[in-house]
N, C-alpha and C positions, 0 to 999 in steps of 0.2 A: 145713342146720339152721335152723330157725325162731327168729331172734330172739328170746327171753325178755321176753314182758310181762308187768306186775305186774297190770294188766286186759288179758282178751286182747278183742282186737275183729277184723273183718273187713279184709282187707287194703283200701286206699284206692285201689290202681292196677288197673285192668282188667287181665283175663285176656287172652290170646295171641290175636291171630285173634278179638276181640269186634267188632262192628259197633259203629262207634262216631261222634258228631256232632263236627262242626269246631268248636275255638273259636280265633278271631283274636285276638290277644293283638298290640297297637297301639299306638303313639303317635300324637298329632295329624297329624305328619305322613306316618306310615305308612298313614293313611285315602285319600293321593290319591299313593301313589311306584307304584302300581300291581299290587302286590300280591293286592288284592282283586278279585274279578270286578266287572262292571259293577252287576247286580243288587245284590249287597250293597254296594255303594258306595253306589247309587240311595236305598236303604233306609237306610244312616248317613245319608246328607244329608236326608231327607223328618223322619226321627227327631231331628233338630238331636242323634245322637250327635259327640260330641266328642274321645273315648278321654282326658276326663279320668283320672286314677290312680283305680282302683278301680272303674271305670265299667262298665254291662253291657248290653246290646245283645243281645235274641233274634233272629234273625234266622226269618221265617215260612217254609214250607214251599214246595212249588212250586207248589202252588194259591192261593197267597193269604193263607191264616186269618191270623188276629189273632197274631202269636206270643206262646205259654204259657199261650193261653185254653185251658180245660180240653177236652181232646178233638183241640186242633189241634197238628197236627205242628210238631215246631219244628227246621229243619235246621240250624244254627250258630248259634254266638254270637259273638259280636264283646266282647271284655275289654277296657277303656280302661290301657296303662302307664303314663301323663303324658307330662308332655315331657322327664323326667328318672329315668325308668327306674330309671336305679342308685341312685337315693336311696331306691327300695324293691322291694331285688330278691326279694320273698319275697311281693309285693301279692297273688299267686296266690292267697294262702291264702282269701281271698274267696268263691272261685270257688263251693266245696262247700256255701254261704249260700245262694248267688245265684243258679245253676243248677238246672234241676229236675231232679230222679231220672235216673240214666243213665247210661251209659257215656259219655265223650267223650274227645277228643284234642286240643292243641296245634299249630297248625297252620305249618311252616315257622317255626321257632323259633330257630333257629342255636345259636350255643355261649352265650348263655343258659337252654339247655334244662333243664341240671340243677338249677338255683336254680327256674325257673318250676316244677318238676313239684316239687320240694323243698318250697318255698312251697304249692304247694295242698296238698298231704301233712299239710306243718305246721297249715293253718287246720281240716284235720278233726278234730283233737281234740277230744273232749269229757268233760267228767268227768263221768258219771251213777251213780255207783254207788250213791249214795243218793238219786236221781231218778227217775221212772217216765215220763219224757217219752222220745218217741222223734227219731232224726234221720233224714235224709233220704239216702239211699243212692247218692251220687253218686262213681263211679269215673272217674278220669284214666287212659289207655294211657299208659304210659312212653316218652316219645320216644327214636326213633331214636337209638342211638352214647349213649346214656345208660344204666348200669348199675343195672338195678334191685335186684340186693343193696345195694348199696350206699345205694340210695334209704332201703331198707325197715329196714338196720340204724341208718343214722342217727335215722331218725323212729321206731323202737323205743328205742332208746337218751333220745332228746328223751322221748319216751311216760313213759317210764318214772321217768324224773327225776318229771317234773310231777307222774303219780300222786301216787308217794311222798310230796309237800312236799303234796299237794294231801287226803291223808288226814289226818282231824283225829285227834288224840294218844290218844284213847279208845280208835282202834283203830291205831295208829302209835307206840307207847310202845316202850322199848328193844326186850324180847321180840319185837313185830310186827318192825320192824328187821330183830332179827337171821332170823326168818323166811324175811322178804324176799330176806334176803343170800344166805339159803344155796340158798332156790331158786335163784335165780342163780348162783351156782357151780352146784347141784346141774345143773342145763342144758345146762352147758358143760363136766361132769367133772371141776369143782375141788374142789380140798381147802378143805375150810371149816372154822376151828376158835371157838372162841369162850371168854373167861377172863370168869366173870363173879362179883359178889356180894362176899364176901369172899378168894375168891381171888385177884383181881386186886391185894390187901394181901401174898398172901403170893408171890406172882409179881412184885411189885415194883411194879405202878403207881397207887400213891398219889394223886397228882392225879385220876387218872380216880375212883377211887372219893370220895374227895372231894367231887366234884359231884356225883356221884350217888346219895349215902346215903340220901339224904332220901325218897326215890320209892319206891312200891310197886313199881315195876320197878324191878333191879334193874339198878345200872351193869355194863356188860362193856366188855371190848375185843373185837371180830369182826376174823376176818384170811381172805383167801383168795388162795391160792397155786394158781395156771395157769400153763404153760407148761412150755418145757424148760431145765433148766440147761446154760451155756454162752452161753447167747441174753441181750441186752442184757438190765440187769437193769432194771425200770420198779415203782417203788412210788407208790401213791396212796392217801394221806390222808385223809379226809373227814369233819368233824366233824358227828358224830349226835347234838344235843342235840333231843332231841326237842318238850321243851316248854321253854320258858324261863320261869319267873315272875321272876325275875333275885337270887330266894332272899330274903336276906335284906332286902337291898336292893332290894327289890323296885318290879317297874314298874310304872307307872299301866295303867288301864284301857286306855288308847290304843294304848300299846307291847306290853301284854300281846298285844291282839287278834290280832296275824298270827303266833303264836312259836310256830306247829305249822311253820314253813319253817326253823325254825332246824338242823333237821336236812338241809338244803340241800344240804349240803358234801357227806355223806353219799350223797345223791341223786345228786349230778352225778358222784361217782367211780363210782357203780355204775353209771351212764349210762355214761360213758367206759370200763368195765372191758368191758361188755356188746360195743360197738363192737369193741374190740383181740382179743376172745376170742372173736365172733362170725366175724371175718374171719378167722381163727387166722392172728395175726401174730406172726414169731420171737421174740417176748419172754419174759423169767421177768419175771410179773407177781403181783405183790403189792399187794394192794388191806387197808388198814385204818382202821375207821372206831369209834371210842371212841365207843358211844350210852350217852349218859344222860337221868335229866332232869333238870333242875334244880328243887326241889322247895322246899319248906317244912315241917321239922319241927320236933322237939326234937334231932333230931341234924345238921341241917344246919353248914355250914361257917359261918364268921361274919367279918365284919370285924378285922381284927387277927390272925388268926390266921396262923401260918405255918408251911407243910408243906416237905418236904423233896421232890424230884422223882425218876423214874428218874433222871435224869443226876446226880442229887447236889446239884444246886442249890436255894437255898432259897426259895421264895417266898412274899412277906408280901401277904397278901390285903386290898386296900382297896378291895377293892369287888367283893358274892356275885353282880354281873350280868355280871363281863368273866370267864366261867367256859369260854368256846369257846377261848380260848389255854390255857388249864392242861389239858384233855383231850386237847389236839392236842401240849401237849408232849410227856407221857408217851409218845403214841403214833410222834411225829419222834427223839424220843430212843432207842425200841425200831429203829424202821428204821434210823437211822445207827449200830446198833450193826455189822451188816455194812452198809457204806454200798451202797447202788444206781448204776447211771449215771445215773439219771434219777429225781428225787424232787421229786412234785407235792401239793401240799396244796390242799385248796379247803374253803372254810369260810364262810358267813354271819357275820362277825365284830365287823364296827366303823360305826357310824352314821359315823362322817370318811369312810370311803371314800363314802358316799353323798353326803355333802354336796361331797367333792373331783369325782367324777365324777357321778355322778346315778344315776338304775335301771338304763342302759340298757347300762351301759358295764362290763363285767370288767375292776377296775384286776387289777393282778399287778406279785410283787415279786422281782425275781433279781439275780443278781451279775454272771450269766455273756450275755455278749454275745451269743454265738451262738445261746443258748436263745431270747435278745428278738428276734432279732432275726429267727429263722425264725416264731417265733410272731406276732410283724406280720407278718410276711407269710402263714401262715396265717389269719390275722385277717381280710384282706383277700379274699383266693383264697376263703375260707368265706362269707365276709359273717356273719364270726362276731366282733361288736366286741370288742375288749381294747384296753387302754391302760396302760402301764407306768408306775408311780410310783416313785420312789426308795426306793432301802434306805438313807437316809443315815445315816450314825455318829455323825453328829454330835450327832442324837438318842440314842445309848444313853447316854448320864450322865442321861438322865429316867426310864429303865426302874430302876435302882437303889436302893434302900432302904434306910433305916435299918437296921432290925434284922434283913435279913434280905438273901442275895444279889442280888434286884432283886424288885421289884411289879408284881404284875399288874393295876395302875390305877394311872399319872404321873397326877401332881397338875396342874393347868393345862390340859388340855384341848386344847391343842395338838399337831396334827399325828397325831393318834388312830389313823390306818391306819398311820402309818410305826411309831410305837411298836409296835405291836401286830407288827409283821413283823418290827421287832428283837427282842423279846423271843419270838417262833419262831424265829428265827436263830440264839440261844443253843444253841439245843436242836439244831441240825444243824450241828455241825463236823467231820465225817469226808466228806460226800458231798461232791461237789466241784460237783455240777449241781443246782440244787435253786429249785424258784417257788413260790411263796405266792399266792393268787389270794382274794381278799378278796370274794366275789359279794353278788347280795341276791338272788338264789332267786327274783323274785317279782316279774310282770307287773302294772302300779298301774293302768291302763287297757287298754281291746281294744288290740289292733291285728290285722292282716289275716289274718296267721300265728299269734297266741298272744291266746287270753282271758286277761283276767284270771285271778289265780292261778299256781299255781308255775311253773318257770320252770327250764331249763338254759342255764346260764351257760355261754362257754368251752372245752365239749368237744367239739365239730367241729372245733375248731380246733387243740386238742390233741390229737385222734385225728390226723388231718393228719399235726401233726408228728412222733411217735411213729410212726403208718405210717411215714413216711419212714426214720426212724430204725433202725427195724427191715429193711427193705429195702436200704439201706447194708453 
């Protein structure tokens, strides 16, 4: 079954039995350990290549020509890794820049293969849907003892996140969302249901509609239900605010600018849902993601107010811009009503986690040891970064309120992602496995694998462990 793209495009790996040109993929000192034939060594040294990181190297034909002058054949390329490889094991993504038009292969690559063919996979994204520029049609063969489903679902699954975060809210508002969502069950055979408008008042989730009153789209809760009962149960959370003005309390120009990614969370569960139900891995899988937008009216929510949650708790609102914890509670309070094995949330949520870790890095927040503990190490095995911050308690006497069971904005400003993860914490006491993954959705510069723009956080790494999980 073909992967579900939200744009479909041309697969990136060459067909079976295509003719296809060498590329040497090098470190400095892999230019003289012998590897290479004479001639192309000949040709690195006349060229002062180097195989710095990122580096590229055509190598001419067997007559001679100029390599890449128009007309002249070009046999190999020679790719620089640095002298320090693992510091960028996804460099590849380069390649589909740098290379002209073609099929080509990876040459004698060892068990680095799957990150290097991963990596070029990654750098051919593009987002043109409202561009008329064209790209360059360059195909990688899938190296030897490397699984191309697996290639193709992961870099579907990345695909697809990015789209999503990467459509502006015009056409990405709740309704587009929930669209989105059920093609994706629709793909894979899932049941898709969706509570929106003022039903979600009379179904019980108050908070979601809350934020969402104000928008011509209207707030819903989306759920989609795969898998067979009996099989580990795995729910995923993902908070869909689609646009953030931050309401009443609204942001400046600066902050508003990127808050078509705030439905992130969103993104990356559907990413991750696509992966575990494309592979058809033994799980009941539940995926729910509260889109709203946060808007500005005459009906919107306001400062001081305070609503009552699905769980019954009360919370006093001081502030209409931390409005990604009150949609994600309603929606953690609905799954821990039958608890899961496994209960994952991922949400664009709190500038503190950016400032605690930076863009690059997916903090995440859990109780349970074994969950951290396999998730570094998928962290690792993926070269998919995460870093775990504390749930400390110590902090829950700042989430607390006057007039109300606790606030969705501590006063002081301190410690901002851990608050924020206590006060989701509240809202799951039945499950017993449960992470919090605080991402920022959103590449701030190129790099070799990922343009600028949106951005999957954490779910390779969580398919990982969930595969595993499931195989158990």
């Amino acid at each position: 079954m073909t992967p579900y793209q939200y744009v479909t495009r041309p697969s990136v790996f060459a067909a079976e039995g295509t003719a296809t040109r060498a590329i040497h993929a090098v470190t400095p000192a892999g230019l003289n350990d012998g590897s290479l034939d004479a001639q192309t060594r000949a040709w690195a040294t006349a060229a002062g290549f180097k195989a710095e990181a990122g580096s590229l190297l055509l190598v001419p034909g067997p007559e001679g020509e100029k390599a890449g002058e128009t007309g002249a054949p070009v046999s190999a390329a020679l790719f620089g890794l640095g002298s320090e490889p693992a510091q960028t094991p996804f460099g590849t993504g380069k390649l589909s820049k740098l290379l002209p038009a073609g099929d080509w292969h990876l040459e004698a690559v060892g068990p680095a293969a799957e990150h290097l063919a991963l990596g070029f996979g990654l750098g051919t994204y593009f987002f043109d849907r409202y561009k008329s520029e064209k790209h360059k049609d360059v195909r990688l063969a899938v190296p030897g003892g490397v699984d191309r489903s697996e290639l193709e679902r992961q870099l579907a699954a990345v695909f697809l996140a990015r789209d999503l975060i990467n459509t502006p809210t015009n056409d990405m508002g709740p309704p587009e969302l929930e669209d989105a969502f059920r093609a994706l069950g629709a793909h894979y055979g899932a049941t898709v249901t969706s509570i929106v408008g003022d039903d979600l008042l009379t179904q019980n989730f108050p908070l979601i509609h809350t934020v969402g009153r104000a928008s011509t789209g209207a707030p819903r809760l989306l759920e989609l239900r795969w898998g067979e009962k009996g099989h580990p149960r795995v729910t995923l959370v993902g908070k869909g605010v689609c646009f953030d003005t931050g309401g009443l309390d609204i942001k400046g120009a600066a902050n508003m600018a990127l808050m078509k990614k705030d439905m992130g969370g969103a993104a990356n569960v559907m990413g991750l849902a696509l992966m575990i139900m494309d592979a058809g891995l033994k799980v009941d899988l539940q995926v729910l993601v509260p889109a709203v937008e946060n808007s500005i009216a005459g009906n919107a929510f306001r400062p001081g107010d305070i609503y009552r949650s699905r769980k019954g708790i009360t919370v006093q609102i001081d502030n209409t811009d931390a409005e990604g914890r009150l949609v994600l509670a309603d929606a953690l309070a609905y799954a821990d009503e039958t608890p899961p094995d496994l209960m994952i949330d991922m949400a664009t949520l709190t500038g503190a986690a950016r400032v605690a870790v930076g863009s690059e890095l997916a903090p995440f927040f859990t109780d349970d040891e074994n969950l951290s503990n396999s998730l570094m190490q998928a962290s690792k095995s993926e070269a998919d970064p995460l870093w775990r911050l504390p749930l400390w308690m110590g902090y829950d006497k700042d989430i607390r309120a006057r007039a109300a069971d606790i606030t969705n904005s501590p006063s002081g400003g301190m410690a901002g992602a851990i608050t924020a993860a206590l006060f989701l914490k509240r809202f799951v006491t039945e499950t017993r496995t449960w992470a919090h993954f605080d991402i920022y959705g959103w590449v701030l510069a190129d790099k070799p694998h990922a343009p600028v723009g949106g951005e999957a956080f954490a779910i390779r790494a969580l398919y990982r462990v969930i595969r595993d999980m499931a195989q158990k």
